[in-house]
C-alpha positions as CSV (number, residue, x, y, z in Angstrom):
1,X,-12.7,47.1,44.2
2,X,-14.0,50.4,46.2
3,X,-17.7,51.4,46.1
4,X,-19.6,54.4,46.0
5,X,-19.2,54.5,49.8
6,X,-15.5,54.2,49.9
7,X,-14.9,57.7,47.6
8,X,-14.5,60.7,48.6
9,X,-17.3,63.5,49.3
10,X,-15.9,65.7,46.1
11,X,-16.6,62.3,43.7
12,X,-20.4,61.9,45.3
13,X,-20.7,65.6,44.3
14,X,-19.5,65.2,40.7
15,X,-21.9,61.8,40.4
16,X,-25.0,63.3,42.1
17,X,-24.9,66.5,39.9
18,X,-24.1,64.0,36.5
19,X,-27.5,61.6,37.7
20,X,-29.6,65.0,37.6
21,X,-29.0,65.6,34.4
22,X,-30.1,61.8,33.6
23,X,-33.5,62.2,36.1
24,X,-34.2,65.7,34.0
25,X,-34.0,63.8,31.0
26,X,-36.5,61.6,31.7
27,X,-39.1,63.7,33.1
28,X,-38.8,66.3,29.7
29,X,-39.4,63.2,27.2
30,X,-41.1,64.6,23.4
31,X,-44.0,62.9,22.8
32,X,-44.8,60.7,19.5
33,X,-46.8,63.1,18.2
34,X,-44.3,66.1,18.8
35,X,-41.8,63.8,17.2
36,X,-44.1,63.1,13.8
37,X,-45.3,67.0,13.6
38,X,-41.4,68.0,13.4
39,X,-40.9,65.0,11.1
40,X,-43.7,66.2,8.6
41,X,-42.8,70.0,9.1
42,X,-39.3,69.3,7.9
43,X,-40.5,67.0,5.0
44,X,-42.7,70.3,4.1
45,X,-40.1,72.4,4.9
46,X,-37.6,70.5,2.7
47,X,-40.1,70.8,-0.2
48,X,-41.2,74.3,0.0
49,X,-37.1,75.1,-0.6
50,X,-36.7,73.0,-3.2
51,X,-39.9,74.1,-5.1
52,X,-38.7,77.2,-4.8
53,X,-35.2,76.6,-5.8
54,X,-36.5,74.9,-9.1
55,X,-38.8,78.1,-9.5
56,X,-35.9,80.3,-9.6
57,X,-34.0,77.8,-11.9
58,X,-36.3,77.9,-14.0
59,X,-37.0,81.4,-14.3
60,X,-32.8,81.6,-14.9
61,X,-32.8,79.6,-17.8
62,X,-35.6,81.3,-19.6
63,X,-33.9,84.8,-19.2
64,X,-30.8,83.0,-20.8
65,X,-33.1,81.3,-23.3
66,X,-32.2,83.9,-26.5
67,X,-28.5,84.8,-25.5
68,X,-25.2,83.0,-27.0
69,X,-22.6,84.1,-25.1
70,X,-20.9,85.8,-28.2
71,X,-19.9,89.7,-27.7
């Protein structure tokens, strides 16, 4: 089985450029807290748009409260 030092200099390129993606990754880690504030901003998020959703709902149905559909 060949090793690193057996390939050629075009696959060292190709590996060395792929492991600085991996050593960027681990240097640009989100904290916990980052992680819980976008957590709880798209729980508030999520129930801002559906408050509103049911407000507009609502305010549909009683416009169509009196009406039968009949011409």
């Amino acid at each position: 089985m060949a090793s690193l030092t057996d390939c050629g200099v075009g696959v060292k390129v190709v590996f060395l450029f792929m492991m600085r993606g991996v050593l960027a990754q681990e240097t640009a880690c989100y904290s916990v807290g980052s992680v819980a504030g976008a957590v709880v901003g798209t729980l508030l998020a999520t129930l801002a748009l559906a408050g509103l959703a049911y407000l507009l709902w609502r305010m549909y149905w009683r416009s169509r409260r009196g009406k039968t559909g009949k011409i």
